[in-house]
N, C-alpha and C positions, 0 to 999 in steps of 0.2 A: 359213228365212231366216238364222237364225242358227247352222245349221250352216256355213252354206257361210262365213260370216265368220270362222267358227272352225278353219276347217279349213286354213288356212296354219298355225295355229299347231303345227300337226301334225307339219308338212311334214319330211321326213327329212333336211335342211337345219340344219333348229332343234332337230330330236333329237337328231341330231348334235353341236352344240355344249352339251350337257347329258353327254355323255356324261364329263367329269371332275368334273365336281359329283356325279355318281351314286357316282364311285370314291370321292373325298374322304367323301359319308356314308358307304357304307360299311366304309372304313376306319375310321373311330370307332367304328362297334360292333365290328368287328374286334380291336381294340386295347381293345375292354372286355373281349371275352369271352379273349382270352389270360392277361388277369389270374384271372380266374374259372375258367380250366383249371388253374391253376397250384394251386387247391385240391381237384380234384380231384373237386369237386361238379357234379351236375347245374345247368344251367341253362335257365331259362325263357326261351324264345329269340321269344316272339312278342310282348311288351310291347317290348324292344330293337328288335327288325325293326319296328315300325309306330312307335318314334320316330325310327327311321334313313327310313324313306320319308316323316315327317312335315318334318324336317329337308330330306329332299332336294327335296321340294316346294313348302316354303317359298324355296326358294334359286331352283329353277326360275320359280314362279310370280312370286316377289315381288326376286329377287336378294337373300334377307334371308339372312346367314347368322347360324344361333340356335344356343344351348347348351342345346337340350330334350334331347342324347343324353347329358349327362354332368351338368347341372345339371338337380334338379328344381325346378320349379314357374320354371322361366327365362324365360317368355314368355306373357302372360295371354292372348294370342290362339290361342298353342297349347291353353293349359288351355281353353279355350271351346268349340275344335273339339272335342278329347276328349270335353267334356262332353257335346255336341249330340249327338253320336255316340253314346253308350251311351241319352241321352235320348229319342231317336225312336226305337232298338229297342225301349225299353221302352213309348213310347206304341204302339208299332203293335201289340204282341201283348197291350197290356190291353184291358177288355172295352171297347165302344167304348160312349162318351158323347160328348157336344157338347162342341166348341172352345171354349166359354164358359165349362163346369161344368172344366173339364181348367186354364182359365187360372187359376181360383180355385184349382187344389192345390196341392200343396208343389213336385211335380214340374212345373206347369204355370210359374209364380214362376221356378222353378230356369232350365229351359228358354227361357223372355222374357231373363231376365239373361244370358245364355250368349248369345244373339241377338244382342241391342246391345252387347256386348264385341266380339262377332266381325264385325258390320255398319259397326262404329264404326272399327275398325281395317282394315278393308276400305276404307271411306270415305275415310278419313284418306288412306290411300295411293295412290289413285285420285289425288285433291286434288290433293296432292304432284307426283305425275306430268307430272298435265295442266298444272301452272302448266309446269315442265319444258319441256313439248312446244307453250308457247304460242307459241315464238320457231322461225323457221324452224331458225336457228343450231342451238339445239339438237334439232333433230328431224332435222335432219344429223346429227347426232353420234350421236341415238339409230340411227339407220336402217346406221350404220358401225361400231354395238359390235360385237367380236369375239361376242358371247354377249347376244342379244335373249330377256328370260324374256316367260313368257306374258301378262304386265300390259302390255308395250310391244309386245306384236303387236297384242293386241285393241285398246288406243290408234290405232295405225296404222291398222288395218285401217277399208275403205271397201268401201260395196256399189256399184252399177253408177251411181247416183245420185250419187255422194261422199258418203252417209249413213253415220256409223260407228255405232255402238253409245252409246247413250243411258248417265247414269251408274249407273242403278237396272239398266238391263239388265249392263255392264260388275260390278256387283258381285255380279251373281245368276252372273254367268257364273265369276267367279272364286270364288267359294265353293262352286260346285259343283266344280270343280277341283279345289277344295283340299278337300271333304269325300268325294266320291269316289276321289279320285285316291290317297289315302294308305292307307286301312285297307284297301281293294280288294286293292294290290298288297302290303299285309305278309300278308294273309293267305296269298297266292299263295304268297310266298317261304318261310314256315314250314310249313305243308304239303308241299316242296316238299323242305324239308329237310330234313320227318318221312322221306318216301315213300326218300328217300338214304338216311336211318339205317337203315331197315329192311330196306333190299338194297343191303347192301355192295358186291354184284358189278355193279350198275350205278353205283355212286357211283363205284368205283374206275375203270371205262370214260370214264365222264366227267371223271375229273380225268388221267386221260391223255388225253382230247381235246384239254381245255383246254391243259395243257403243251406238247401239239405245235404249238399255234396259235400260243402266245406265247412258248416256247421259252427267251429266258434273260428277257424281260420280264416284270414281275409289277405293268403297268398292260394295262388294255385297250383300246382302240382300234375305232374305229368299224368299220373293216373287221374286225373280230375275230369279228362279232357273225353274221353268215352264215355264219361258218366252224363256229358251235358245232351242228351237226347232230344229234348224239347226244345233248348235253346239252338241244337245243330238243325231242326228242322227250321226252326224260323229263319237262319243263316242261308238255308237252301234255296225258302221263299222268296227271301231280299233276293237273292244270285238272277232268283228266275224272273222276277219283274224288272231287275234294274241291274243287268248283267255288267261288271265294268268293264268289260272286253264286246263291246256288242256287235264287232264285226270282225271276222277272218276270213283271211284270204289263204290260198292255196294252189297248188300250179297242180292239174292230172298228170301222171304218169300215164297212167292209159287211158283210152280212149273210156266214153261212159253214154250210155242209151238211157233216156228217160222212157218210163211208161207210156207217155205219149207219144213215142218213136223220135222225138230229136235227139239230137246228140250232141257230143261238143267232143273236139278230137284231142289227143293227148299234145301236154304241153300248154293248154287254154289256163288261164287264171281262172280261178272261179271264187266269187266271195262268197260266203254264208253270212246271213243275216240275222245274228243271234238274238237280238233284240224280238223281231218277227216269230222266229222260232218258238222263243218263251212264251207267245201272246198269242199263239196259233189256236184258235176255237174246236179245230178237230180233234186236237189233242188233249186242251187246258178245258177244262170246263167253266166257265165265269172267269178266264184268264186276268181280268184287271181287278180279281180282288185278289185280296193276301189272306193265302190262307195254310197255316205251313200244314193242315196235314194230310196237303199234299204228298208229306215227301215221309207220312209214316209207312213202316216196315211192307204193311199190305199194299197201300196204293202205288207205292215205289216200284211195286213187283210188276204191277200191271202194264207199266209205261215202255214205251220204248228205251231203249238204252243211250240212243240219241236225242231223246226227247230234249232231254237238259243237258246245258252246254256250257255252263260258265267256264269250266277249264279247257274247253274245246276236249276229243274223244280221239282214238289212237294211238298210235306211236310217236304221234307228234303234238299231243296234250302237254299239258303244264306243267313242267316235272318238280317246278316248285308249288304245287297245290295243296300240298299237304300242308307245308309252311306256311303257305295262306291264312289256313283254315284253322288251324292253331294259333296264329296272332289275333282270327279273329274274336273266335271264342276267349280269349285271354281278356282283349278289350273289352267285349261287352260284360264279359262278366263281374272284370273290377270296373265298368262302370255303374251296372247297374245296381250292384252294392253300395255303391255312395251317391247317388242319383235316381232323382227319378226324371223320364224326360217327356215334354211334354211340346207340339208344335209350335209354330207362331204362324197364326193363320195370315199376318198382314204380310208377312214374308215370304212367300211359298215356293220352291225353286223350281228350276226351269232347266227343263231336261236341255241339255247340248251335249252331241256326241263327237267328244276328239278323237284321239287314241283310246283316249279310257271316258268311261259314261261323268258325268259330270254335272252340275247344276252352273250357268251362266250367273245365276243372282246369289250364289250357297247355298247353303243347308244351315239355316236357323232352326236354332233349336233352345225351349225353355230346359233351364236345369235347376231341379228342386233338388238342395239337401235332404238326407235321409240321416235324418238324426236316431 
C-alpha cells in the first residue's frame, strides 16, 4: 500500500528537477578536494562522498540546504543519522541479546538519543508542512513549485479513497529515505572511483564520453544522462564487484523446493548473499576482474535477470534506484571533468561489510587536476 503512494515520488518528472541540487552538492566536495590536490596528498574520498549525498538528500527530501560538507558538527539531525547508522551495524553483528538488556547499555542509551534527535526533527518538519498545506492557497502554491522534494509529495499524495499517509507513517517513510538513500549511494560512488583509479584506460573512455555529451558545458542536464552509456556500464561493473547492499534478507511467503529436493517452509528468513552472487564463476566469467562490458546491450541479454542485484529484483527492489543511479552518473561525471584519479598503492582498502559494503581503512585516492 505504501509503495504505491510512494512511487510518484519517483517519477522521472521529480528526478528530474533534483537534477541541479545533485550538481550544486557535488560541486562542494569538488571545490574541497581541489584544495586538497594542491598538497599533493592522498585523500580519503568516502567520508566527503557520503556527506555530499547526505547534503544532497537533505535538500531533496526536506529542501534544507546544510553546511555538513564544509562545517563539522553543522546539523544535530545530520549527527543523529550518522550516528544511527554506524549504531545498527554494530547492533546487528553483536552477539544477540534482548531489546531490553541492549536498551540498558551504553550503546543501547546512545542509540534511544540519536532516535528522538532524528524523530524530533522529522516531526518538527512534518508539523511545519502540514500547517503550510492547511489552506488550499498554499497547496496551489505547493503543487506549482518549480522543484516538489519528497516531504511535499508524500503530503500530497492520496490513495484511491483520498486517504494519505498518516504522520507516524509519513515519518517512518521519510527517514527511511534519508537513512537508506544517503550511505547506499556514497558507497556506490567511492567504489566506483576506486574501480576508475585502478583502470585508467576506462576512466579515460569515460571522460571522453562525458565531453562529447557536454561538449563546452561543464553542468549536466537531464537529457545527458541516457547519453552516458559507457560510463553507465562501468557503474554497473563497480555495483557487481562491490555491491553496497551486499546482503538481503527476506521472510517466504510460501513454501520453496530446491533442485536438490530440500526445502525450507513458509515464513523461514532466508538471506541472499549478493556479494557471492556477483563473484559466482558459473555465471561471471573471470568474475574478479572489472570489466564493464560486461553489461553491454548483447551480453546483458544473455544473463539471467537475477544474475545482478545491486538493487535487489521484484516488487520489493529499490524503488529509490533510479535516484541512485542519477546522482551517480552526476558525480562521476563532474568529477572526472576536473580530475583525474589515480590509487595509492600504500593505502589500499579493506573490504568490511556493515549494512552497506565499506572499506575499514577508506578509500584513498590520488587526485590530479585537469587543467
Amino acid at each position: 500500500q505504501h509503495r504505491k503512494l510512494l512511487t510518484p515520488a519517483f517519477h522521472y518528472n521529480v528526478l528530474k528537477s533534483y537534477m541541479a541540487l545533485m550538481s550544486d552538492s557535488v560541486n562542494v566536495m569538488l571545490d574541497k578536494w581541489e584544495k586538497a590536490s594542491m598538497q599533493r596528498k592522498s585523500v580519503e574520498v568516502y567520508q566527503d562522498i557520503s556527506l555530499m549525498t547526505l547534503d544532497n538528500i537533505m535538500k531533496c527530501a526536506f529542501s534544507s540546504s546544510t553546511d555538513c560538507q564544509t562545517q563539522s558538527n553543522s546539523d544535530y539531525y545530520i549527527r543523529a543519522v550518522h550516528e544511527l547508522s554506524c549504531l545498527i551495524s554494530k547492533r546487528i553483528q553483536a552477539l544477540p541479546y534482548g531489546d531490553a538488556f541492549y536498551g540498558w547499555s551504553h550503546q543501547g542509551r546512545k542509540f534511544q538519543d540519536a532516535c528522538k534527535l532524528a524523530y524530533a526533527h522529522t516531526d518538527k518538519v512534518v508539523k511545519e508542512r502540514k500547517l503550510l498545506l492547511s489552506s488550499d492557497k498554499e497547496l496551489d502554491n505547493i503543487q506549482k513549485k518549480r522543484h516538489l522534494d519528497f516531504l511535499d509529495i508524500l503530503l500530497c499524495t492520496k490513495d484511491v479513497n483520498g486517504v494519505g499517509l498518516s504522520d507516524e507513517d509519513l515519518r517512518a517513510e521519510v527517514d527511511t529515505f534519508m537513512f537508506e538513500g544517503h550511505d547506499t549511494t556514497a558507497s556506490g560512488i567511492s567504489w566506483l572511483l576506486y574501480c576508475l583509479a585502478l583502470h585508467p584506460q576506462y576512466q579515460q573512455r569515460c571522460r571522453e564520453e562525458i565531453r562529447g555529451i557536454l561538449e563546452d558545458r561543464d553542468t549536466i542536464e537531464w537529457e545527458d544522462l541516457g547519453k552516458m552509456t559507457y560510463t553507465t556500464m562501468c557503474i554497473k561493473e563497480s555495483l557487481r564487484l562491490f555491491p553496497p547492499v551486499p546482503v538481503l534478507s527476506r521472510q517466504l511467503s510460501t513454501p520453496i523446493t530446491f533442485s536438490d529436493g530440500r526445502s525450507l517452509p513458509a515464513g523461514c528468513q532466508v538471506v541472499l548473499d549478493i556479494f557471492a552472487i556477483h563473484r559466482n564463476q558459473d555465471v561471471w566469467e573471470d568474475p574478479e576482474v572489472y570489466d564493464p562490458l560486461r553489461f553491454s546491450p548483447e551480453n546483458s541479454a544473455q544473463r539471467h535477470s537475477h544474475a545482478f542485484l545491486p538493487f535487489s529484483a521484484g516488487y520489493r527492489n529499490c524503488i529509490g534506484q533510479q535516484f541512485a543511479m542519477n546522482e551517480m552518473k552526476v558525480a562521476v561525471a563532474l568529477t572526472l571533468l576536473r580530475f583525474e584519479l589515480l590509487p595509492n598503492p600504500s593505502r589500499p582498502p579493506v573490504l568490511t561489510s556493515q549494512i552497506v559494503l565499506k572499506s575499514s581503512s577508506g578509500i584513498h585516492l590520488h587526485l590530479k587536476k585537469i587543467r
